[in-house]
Backbone of each chain as ProteinMPNN parsed JSONL, in Angstrom:
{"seq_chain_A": "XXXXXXXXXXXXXXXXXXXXXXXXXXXXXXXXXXXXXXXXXXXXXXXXXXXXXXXXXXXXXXXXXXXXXXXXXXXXXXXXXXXXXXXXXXXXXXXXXXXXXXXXXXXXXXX", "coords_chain_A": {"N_chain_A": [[262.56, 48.661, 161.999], [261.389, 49.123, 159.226], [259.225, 48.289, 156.015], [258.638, 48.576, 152.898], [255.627, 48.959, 150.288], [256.635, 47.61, 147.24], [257.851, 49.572, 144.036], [258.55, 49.549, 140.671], [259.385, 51.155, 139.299], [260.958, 53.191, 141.354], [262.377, 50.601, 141.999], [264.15, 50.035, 139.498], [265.352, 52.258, 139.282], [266.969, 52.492, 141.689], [268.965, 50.424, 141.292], [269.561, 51.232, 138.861], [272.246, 52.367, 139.775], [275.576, 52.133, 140.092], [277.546, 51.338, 142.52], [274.879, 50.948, 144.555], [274.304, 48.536, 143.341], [276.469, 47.061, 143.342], [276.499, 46.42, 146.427], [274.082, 45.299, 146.553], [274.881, 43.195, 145.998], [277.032, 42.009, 147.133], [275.167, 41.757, 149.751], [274.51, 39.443, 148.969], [275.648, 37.351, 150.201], [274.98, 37.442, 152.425], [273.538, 38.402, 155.397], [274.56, 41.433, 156.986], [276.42, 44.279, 158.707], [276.053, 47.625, 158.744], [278.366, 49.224, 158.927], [280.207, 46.565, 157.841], [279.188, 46.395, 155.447], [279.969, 48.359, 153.895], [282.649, 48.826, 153.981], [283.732, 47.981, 151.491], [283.87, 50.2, 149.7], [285.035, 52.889, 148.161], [283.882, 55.493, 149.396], [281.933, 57.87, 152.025], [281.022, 57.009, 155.509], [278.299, 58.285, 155.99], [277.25, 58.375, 152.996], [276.824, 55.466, 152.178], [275.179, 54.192, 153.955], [272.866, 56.449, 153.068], [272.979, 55.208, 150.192], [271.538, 52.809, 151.323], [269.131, 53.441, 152.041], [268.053, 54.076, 150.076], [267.757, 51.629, 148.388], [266.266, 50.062, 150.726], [263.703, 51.435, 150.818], [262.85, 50.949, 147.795], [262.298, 48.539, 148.984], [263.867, 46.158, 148.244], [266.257, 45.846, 150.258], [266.261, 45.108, 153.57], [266.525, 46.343, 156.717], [267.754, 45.94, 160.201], [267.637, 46.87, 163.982], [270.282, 45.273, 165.859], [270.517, 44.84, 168.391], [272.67, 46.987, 169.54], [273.569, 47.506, 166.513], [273.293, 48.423, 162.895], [271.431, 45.822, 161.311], [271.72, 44.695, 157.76], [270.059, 43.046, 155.318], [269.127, 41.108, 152.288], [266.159, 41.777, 150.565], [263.58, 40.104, 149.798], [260.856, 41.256, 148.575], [261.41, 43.065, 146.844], [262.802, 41.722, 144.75], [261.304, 40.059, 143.869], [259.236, 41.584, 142.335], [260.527, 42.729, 140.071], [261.208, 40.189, 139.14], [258.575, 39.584, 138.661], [258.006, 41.647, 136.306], [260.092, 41.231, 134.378], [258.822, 38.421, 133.833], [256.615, 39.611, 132.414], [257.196, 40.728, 130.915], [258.193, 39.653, 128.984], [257.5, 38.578, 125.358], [254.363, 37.732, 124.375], [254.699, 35.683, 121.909], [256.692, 34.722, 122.525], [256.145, 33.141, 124.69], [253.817, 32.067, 123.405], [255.752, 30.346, 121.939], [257.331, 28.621, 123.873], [255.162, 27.324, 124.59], [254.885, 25.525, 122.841], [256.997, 24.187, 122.724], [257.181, 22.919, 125.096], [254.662, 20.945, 124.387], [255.805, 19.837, 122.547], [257.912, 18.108, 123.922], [256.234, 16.93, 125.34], [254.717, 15.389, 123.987], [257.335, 13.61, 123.311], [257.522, 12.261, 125.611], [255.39, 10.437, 125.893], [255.949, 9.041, 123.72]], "CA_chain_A": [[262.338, 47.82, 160.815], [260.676, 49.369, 157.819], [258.703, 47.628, 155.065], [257.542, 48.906, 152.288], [255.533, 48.185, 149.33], [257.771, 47.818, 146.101], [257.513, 50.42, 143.071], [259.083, 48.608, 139.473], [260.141, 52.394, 138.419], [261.911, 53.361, 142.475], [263.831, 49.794, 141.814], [264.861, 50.295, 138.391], [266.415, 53.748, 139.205], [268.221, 52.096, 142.522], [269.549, 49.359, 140.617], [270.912, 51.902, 138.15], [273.387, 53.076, 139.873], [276.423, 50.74, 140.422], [277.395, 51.084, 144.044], [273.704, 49.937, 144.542], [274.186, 46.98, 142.692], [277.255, 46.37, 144.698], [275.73, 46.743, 147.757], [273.1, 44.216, 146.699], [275.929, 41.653, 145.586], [277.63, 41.911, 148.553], [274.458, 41.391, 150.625], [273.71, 38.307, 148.656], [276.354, 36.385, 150.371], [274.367, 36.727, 153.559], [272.944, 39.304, 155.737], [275.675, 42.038, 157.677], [275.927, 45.18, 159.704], [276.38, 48.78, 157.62], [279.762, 49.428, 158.796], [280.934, 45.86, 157.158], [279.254, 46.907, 154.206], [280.496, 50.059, 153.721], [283.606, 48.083, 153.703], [284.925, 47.912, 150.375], [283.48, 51.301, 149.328], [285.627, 54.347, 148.73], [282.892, 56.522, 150.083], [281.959, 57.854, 153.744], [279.678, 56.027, 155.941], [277.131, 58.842, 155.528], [276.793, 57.972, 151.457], [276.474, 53.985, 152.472], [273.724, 54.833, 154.243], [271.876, 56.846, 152.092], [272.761, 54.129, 149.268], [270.804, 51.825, 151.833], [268.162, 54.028, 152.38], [267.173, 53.525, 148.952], [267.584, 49.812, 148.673], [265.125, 49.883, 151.323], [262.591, 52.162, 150.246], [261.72, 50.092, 146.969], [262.028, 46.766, 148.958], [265.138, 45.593, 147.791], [267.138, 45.468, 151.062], [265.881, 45.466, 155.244], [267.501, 46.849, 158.176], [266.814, 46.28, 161.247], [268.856, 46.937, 164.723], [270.288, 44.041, 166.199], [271.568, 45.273, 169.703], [273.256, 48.911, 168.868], [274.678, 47.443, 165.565], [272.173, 47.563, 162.114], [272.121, 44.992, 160.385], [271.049, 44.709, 156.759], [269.756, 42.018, 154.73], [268.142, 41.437, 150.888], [264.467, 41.696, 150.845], [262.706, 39.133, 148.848], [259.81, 41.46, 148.341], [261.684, 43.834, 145.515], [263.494, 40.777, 144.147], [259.874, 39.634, 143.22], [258.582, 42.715, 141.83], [261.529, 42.886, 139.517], [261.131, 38.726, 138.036], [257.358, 39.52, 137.869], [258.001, 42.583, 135.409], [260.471, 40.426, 133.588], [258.073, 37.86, 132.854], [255.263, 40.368, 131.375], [257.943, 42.057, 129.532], [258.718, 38.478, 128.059], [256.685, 38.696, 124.426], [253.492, 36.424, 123.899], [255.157, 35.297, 120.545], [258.057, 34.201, 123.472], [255.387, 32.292, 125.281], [253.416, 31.017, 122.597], [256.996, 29.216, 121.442], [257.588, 28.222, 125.158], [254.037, 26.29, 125.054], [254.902, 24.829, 121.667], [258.186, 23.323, 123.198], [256.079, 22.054, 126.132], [253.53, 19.952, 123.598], [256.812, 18.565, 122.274], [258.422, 17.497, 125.192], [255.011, 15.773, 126.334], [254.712, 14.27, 122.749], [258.19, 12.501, 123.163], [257.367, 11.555, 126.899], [254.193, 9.296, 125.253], [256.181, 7.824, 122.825]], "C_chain_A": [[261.238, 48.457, 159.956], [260.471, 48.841, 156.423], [257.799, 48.305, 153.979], [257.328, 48.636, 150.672], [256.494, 48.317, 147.361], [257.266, 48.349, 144.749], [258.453, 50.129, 141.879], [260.068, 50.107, 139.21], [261.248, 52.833, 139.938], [262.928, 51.856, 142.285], [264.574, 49.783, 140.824], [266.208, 51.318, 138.938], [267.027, 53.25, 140.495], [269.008, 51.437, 142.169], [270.577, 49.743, 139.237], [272.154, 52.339, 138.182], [274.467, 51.506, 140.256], [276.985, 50.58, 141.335], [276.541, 50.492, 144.541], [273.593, 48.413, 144.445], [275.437, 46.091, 143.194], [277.339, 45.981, 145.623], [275.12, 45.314, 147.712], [273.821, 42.652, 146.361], [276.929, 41.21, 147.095], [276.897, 41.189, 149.377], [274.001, 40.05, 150.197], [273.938, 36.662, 148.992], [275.747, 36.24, 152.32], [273.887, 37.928, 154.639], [274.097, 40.184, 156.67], [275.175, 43.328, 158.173], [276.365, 46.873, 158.611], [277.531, 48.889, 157.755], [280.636, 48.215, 157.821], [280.104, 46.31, 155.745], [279.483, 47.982, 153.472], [282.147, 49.616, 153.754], [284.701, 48.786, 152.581], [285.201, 49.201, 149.489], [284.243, 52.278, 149.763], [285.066, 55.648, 149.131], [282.305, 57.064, 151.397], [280.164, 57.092, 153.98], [278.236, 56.74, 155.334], [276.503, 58.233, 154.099], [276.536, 56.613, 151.838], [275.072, 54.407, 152.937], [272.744, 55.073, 153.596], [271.419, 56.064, 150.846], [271.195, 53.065, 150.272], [269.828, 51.873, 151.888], [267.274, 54.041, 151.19], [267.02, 52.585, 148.572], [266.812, 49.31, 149.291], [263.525, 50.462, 150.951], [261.907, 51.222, 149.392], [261.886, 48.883, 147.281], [263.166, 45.791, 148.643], [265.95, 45.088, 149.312], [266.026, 45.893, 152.571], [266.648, 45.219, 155.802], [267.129, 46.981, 159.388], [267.845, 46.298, 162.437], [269.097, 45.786, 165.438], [271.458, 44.427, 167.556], [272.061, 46.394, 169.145], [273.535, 48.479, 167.497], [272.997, 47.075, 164.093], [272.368, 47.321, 160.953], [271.052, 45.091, 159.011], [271.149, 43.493, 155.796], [269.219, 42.187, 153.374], [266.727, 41.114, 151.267], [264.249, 41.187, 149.8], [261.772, 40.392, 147.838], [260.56, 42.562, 146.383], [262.455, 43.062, 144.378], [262.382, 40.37, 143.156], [259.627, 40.149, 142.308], [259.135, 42.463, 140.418], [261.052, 41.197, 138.178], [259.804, 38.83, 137.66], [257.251, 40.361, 136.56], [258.776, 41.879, 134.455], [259.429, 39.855, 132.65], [256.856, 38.141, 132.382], [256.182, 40.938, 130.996], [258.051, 40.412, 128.108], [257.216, 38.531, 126.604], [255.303, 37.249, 124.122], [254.047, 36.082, 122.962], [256.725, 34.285, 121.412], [257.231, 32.877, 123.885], [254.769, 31.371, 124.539], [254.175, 29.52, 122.156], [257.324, 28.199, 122.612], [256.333, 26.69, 125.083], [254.328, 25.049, 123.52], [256.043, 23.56, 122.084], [257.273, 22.473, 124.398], [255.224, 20.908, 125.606], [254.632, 18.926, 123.063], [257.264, 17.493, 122.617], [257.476, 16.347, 125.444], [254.861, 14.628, 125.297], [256.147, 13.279, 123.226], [258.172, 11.59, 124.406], [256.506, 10.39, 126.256], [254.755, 8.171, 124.633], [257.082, 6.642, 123.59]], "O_chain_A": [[260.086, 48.102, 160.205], [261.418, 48.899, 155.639], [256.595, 48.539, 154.081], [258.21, 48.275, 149.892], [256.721, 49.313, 146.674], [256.334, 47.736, 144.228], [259.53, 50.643, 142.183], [261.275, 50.074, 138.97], [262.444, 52.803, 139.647], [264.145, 51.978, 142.417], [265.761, 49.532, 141.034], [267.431, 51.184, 138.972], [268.131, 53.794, 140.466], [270.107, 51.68, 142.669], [271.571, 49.213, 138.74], [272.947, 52.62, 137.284], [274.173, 50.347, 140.546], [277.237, 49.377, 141.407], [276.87, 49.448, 145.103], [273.075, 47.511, 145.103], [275.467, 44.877, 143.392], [278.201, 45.149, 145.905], [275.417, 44.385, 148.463], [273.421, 41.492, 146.453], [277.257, 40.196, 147.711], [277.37, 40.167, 149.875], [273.181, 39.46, 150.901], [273.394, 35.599, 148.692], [275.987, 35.361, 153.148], [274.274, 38.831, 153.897], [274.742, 39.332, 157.28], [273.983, 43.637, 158.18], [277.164, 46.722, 157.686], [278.145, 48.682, 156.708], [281.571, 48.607, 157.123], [280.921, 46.604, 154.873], [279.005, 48.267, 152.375], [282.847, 50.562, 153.393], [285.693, 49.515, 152.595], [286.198, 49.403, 148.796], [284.388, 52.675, 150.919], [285.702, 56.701, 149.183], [282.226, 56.03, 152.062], [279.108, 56.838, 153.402], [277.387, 56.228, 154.604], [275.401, 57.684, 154.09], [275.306, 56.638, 151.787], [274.126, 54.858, 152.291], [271.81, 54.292, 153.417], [270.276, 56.019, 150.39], [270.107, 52.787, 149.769], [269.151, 50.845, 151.847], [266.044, 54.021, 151.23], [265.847, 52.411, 148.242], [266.368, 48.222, 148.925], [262.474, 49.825, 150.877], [260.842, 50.682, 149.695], [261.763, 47.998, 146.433], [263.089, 44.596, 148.93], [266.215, 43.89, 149.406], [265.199, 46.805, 152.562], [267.434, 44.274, 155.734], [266.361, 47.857, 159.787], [268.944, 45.819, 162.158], [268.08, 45.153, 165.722], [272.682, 44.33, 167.64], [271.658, 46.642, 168.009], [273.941, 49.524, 166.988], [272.131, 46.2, 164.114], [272.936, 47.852, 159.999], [269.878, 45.452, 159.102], [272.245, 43.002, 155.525], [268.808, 43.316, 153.108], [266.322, 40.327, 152.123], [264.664, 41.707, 148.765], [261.936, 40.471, 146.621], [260.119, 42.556, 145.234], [262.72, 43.577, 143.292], [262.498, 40.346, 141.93], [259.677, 39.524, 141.249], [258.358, 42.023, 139.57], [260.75, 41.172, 136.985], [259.495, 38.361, 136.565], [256.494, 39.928, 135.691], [258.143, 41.802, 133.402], [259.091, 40.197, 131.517], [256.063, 37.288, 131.983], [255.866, 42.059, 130.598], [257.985, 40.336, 126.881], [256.044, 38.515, 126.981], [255.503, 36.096, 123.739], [252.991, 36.62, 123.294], [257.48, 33.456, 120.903], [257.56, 31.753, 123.505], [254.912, 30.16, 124.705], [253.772, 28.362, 122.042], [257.569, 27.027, 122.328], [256.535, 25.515, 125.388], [253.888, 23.902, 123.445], [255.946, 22.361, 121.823], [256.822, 21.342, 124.217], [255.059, 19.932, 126.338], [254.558, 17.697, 123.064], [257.221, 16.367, 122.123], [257.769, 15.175, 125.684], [254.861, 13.415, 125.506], [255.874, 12.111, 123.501], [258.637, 10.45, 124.401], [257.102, 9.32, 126.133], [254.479, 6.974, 124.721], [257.355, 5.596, 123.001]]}, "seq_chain_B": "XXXXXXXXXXXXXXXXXXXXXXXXXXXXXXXXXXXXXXXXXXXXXXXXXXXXXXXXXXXXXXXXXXXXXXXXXXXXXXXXXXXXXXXXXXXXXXXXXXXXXXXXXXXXXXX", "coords_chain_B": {"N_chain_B": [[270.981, 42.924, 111.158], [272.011, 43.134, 114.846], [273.312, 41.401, 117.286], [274.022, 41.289, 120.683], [276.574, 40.577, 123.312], [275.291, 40.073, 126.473], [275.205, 42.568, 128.838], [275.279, 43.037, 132.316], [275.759, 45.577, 134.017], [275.202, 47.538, 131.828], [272.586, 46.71, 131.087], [271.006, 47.651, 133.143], [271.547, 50.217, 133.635], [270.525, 50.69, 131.108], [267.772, 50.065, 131.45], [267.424, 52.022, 133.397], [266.396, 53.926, 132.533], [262.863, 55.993, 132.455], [261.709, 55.905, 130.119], [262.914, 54.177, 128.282], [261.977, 52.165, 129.736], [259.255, 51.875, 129.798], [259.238, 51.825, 126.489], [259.462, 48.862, 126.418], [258.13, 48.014, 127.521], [255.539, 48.29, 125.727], [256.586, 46.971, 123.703], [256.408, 44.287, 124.902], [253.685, 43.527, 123.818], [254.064, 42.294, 121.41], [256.182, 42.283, 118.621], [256.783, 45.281, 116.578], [256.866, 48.397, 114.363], [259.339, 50.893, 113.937], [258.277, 53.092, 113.738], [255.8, 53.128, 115.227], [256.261, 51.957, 117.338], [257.145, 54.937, 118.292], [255.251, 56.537, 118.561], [253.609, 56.824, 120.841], [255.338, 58.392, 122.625], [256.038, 61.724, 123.575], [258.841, 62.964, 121.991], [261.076, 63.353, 119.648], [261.479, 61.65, 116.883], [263.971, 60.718, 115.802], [265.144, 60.564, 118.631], [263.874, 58.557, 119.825], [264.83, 56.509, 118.405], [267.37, 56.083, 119.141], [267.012, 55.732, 121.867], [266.177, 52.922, 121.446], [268.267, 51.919, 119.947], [270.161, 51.535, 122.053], [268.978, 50.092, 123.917], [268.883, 47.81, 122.258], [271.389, 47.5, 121.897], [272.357, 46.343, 124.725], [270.751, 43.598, 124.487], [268.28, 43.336, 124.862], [266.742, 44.439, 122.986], [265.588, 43.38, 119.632], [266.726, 44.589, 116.449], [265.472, 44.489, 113.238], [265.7, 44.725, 109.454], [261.926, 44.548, 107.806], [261.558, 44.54, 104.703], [261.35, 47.791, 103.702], [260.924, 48.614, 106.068], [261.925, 49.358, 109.569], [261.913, 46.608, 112.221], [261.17, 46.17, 115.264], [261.895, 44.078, 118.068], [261.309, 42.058, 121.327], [264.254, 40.821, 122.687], [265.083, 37.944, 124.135], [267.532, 37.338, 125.6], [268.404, 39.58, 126.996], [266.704, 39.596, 129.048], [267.207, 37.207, 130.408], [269.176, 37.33, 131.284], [268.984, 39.187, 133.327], [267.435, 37.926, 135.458], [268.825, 35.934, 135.454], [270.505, 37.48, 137.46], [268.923, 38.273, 139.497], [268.553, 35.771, 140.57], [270.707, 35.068, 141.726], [271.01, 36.926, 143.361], [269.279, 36.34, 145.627], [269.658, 35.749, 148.907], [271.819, 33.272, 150.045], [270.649, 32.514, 152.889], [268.103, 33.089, 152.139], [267.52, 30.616, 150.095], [268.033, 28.596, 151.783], [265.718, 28.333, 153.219], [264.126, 28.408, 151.329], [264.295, 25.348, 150.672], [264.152, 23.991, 153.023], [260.915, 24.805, 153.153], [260.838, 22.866, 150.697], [261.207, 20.685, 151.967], [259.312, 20.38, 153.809], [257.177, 20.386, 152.537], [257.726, 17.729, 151.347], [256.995, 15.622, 153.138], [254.631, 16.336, 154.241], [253.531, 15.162, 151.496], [253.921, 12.604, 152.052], [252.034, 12.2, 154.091]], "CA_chain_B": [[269.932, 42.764, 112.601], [272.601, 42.826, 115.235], [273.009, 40.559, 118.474], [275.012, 41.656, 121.546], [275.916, 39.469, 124.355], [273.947, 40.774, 127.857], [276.195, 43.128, 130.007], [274.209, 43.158, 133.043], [275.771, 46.945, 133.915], [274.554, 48.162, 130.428], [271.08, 46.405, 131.179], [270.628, 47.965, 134.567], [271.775, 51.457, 132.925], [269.558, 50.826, 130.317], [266.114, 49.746, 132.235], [266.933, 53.148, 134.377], [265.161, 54.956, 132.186], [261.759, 55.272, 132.065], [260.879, 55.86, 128.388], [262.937, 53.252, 127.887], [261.085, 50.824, 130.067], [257.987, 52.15, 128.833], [259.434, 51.204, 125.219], [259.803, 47.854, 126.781], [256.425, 47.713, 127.993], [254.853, 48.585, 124.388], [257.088, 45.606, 122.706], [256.16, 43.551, 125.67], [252.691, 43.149, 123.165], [253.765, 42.23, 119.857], [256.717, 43.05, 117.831], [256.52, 46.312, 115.491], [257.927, 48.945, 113.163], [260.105, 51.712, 115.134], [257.703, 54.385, 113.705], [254.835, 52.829, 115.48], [257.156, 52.304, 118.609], [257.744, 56.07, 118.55], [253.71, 57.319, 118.346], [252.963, 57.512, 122.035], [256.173, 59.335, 123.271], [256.55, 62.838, 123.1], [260.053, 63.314, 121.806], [261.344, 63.025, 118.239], [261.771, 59.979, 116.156], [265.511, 60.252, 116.295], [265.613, 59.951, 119.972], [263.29, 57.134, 120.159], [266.179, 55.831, 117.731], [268.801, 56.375, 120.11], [266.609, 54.665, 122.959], [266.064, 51.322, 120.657], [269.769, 51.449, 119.896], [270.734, 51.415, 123.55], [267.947, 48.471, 124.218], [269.499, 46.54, 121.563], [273.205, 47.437, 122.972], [272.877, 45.594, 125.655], [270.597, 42.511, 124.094], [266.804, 43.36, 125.357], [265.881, 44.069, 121.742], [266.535, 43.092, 118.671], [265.719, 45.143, 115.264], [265.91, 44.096, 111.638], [264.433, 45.088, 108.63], [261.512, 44.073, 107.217], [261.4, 45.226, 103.648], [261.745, 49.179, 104.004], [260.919, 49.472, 107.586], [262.752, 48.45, 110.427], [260.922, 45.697, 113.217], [261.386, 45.929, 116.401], [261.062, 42.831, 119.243], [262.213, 41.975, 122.747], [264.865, 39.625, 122.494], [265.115, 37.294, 125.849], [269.167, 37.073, 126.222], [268.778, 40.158, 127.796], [265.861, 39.259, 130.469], [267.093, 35.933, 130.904], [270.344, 38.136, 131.898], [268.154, 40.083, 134.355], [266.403, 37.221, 135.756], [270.296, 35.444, 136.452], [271.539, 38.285, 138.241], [268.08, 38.208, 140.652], [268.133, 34.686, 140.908], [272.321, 34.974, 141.861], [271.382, 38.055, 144.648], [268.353, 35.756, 146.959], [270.521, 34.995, 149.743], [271.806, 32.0, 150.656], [269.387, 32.262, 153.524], [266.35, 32.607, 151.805], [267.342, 29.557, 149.503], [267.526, 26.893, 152.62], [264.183, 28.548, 153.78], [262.918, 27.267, 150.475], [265.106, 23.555, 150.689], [263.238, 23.649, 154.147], [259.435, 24.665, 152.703], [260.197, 21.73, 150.25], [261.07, 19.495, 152.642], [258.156, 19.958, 154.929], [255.576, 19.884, 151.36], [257.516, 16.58, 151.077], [256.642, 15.064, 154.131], [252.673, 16.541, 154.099], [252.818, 14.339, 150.627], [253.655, 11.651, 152.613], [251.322, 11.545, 155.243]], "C_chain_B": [[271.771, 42.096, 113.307], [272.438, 42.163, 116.656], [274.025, 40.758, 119.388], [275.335, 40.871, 122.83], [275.795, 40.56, 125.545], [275.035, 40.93, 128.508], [274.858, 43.899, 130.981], [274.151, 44.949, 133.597], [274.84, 47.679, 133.034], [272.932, 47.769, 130.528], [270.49, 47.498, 132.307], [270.388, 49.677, 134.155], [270.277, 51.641, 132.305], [267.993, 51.33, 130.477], [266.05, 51.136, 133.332], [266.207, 54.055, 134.572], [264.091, 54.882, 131.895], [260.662, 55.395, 130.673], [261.65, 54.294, 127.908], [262.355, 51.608, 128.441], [259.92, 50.965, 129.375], [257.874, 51.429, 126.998], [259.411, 49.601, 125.494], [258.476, 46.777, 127.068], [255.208, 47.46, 126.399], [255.005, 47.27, 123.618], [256.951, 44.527, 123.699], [254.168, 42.449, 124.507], [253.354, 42.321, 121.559], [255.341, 42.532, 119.688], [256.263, 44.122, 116.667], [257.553, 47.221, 115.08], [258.166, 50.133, 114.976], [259.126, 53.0, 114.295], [256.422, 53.693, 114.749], [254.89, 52.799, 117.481], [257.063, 53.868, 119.127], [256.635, 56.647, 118.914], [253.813, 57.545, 120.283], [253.728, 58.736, 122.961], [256.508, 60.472, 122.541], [258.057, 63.315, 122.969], [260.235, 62.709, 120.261], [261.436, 61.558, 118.074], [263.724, 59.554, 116.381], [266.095, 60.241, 117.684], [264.86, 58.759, 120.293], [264.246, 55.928, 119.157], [267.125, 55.455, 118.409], [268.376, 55.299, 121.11], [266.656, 53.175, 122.229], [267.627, 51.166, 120.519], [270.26, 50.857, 121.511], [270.124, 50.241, 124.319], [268.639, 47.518, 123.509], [270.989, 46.49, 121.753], [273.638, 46.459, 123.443], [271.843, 44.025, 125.542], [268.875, 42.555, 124.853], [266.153, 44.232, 124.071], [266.768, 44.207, 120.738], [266.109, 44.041, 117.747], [266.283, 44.127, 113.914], [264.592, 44.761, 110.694], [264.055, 44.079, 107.824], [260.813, 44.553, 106.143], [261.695, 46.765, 103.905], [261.41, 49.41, 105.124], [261.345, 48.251, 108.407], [261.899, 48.085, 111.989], [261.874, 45.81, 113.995], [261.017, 44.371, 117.519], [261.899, 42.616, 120.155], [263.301, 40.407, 122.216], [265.197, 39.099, 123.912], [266.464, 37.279, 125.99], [269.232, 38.173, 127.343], [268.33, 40.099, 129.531], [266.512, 38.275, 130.766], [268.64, 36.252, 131.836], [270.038, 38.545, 133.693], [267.353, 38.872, 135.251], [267.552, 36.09, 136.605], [270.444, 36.075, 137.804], [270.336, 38.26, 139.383], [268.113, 36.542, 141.348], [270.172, 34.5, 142.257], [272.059, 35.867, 143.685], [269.757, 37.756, 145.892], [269.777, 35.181, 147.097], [270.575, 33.58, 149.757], [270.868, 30.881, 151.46], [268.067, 31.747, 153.402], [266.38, 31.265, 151.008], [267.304, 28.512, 150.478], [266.612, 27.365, 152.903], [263.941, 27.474, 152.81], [263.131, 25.953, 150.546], [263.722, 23.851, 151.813], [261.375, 23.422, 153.716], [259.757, 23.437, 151.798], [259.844, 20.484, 151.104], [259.554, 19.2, 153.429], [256.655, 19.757, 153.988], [255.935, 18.534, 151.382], [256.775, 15.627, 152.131], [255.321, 15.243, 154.11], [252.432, 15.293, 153.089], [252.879, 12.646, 151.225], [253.085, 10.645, 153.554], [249.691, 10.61, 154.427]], "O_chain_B": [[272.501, 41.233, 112.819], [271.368, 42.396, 117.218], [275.121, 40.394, 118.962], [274.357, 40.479, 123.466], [276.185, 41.724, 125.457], [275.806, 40.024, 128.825], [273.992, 44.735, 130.721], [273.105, 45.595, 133.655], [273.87, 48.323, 133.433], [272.103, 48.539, 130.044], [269.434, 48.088, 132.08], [269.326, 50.276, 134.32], [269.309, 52.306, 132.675], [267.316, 52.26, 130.038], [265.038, 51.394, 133.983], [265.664, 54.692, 135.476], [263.781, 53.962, 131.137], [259.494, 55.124, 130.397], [261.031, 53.43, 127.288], [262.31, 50.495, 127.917], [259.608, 50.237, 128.433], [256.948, 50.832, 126.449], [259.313, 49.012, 124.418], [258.097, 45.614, 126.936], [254.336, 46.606, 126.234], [254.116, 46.615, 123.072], [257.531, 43.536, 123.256], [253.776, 41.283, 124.564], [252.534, 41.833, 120.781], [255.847, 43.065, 120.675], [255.392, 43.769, 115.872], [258.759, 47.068, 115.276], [257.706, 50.209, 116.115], [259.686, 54.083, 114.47], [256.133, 54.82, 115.152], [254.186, 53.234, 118.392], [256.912, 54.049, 120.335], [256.861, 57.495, 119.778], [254.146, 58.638, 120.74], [253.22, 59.61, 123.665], [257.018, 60.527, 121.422], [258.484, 64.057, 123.854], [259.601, 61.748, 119.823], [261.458, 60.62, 118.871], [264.376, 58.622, 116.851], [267.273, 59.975, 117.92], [265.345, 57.968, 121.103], [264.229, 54.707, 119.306], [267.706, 54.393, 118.186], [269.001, 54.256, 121.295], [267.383, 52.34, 122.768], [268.152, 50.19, 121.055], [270.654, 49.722, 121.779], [270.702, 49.58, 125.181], [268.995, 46.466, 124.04], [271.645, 45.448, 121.745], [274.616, 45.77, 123.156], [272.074, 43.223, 126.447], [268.487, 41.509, 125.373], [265.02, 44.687, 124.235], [267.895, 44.691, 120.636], [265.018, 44.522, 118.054], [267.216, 43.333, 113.794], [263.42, 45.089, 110.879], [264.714, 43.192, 107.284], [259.664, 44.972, 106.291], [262.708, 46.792, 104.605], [261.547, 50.594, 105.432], [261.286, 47.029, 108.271], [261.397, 48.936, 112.724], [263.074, 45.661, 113.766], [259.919, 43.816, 117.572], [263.097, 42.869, 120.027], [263.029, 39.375, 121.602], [265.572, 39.892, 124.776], [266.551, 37.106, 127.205], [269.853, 37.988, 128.389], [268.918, 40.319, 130.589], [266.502, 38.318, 131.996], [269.071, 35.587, 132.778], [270.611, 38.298, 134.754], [266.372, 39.382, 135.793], [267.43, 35.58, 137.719], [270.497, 35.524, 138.903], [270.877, 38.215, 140.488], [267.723, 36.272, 142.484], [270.402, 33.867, 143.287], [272.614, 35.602, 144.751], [269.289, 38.577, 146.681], [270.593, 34.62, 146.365], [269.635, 32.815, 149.54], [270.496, 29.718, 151.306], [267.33, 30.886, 153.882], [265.338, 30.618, 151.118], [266.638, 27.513, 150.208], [265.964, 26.322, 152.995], [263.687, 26.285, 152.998], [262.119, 25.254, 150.486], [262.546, 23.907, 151.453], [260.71, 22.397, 153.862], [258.866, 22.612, 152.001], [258.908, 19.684, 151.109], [258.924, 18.151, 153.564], [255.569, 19.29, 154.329], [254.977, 17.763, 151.429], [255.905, 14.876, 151.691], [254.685, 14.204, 153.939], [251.564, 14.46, 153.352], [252.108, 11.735, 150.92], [253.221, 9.454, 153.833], [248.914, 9.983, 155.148]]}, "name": "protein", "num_of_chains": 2, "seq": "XXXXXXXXXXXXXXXXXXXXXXXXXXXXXXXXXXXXXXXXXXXXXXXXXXXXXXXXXXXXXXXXXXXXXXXXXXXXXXXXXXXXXXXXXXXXXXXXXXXXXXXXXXXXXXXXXXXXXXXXXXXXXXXXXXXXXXXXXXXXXXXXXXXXXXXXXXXXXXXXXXXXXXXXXXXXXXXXXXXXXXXXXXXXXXXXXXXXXXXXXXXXXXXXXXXXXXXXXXXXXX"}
């Protein structure tokens, strides 16, 4: 089991590719073993693998062995990374409007 | 000023690169002009053209002009795109964890 800490620019560039992002759609329906995910993929086990091997790296996916067979799961931790960069990409002029709707809201709660 | 709807492929593509996150990062402050955009990266003006086109492609910015120069700003359809597709790929799993952590905050509020 290897953990490690998550890099915004290593998940971007895993997430670019679109096997990757298959991979991670697949896994989102619940945690499985490499051979079933290597499944639907017209590619050899070796390339699954290596896809995985970067899914893990920036945090995105963990693998760990579960009796001879290993299994792989989504990792929270690069999921994070990812919605925190979102919302500092989101524009103060975004936020400002966000807090403006908020004062609204509370105004019509009062009345 | 055109508006595209959010193809999460084309986002993923997009965000792979890292001038164009970097561009992402810059308009993360403020909206501004696309010459002003262009100052910190070393590469011509007409490829920092190309990158803004390809941002606004897929709906993570918008441009228009204002009077003879053309404004740049993040437009949210595309994050709020990016922010689906993470919210879509936490497992199953990890979502009854959280049902579970509420349940057991509810109960603390009730002691």
């Amino acid at each position: 089991m290897r953990k490690k800490k998550p890099n915004i620019d290593r998940i971007f560039h895993a997430l670019g590719d679109p096997t990757r992002r298959a991979m991670m759609e697949k896994l989102s329906h619940g945690p499985m073993s490499v051979s079933r995910m290597a499944e639907p993929f017209d590619i050899t086990l070796a390339a699954v693998v290596q896809h995985i091997q970067v899914l893990e790296e920036c945090g995105l996916v963990q693998t760990e062995m579960v009796g001879r067979v290993r299994s792989c799961r989504i990792e929270p931790t690069g999921l994070d990374a990812m919605e925190q960069w979102i919302k500092d990409r989101r524009s103060l002029w975004e936020r400002r409007l966000d807090r403006l709707g908020d004062l609204f809201a509370e105004q019509d709660k009062k009345r």
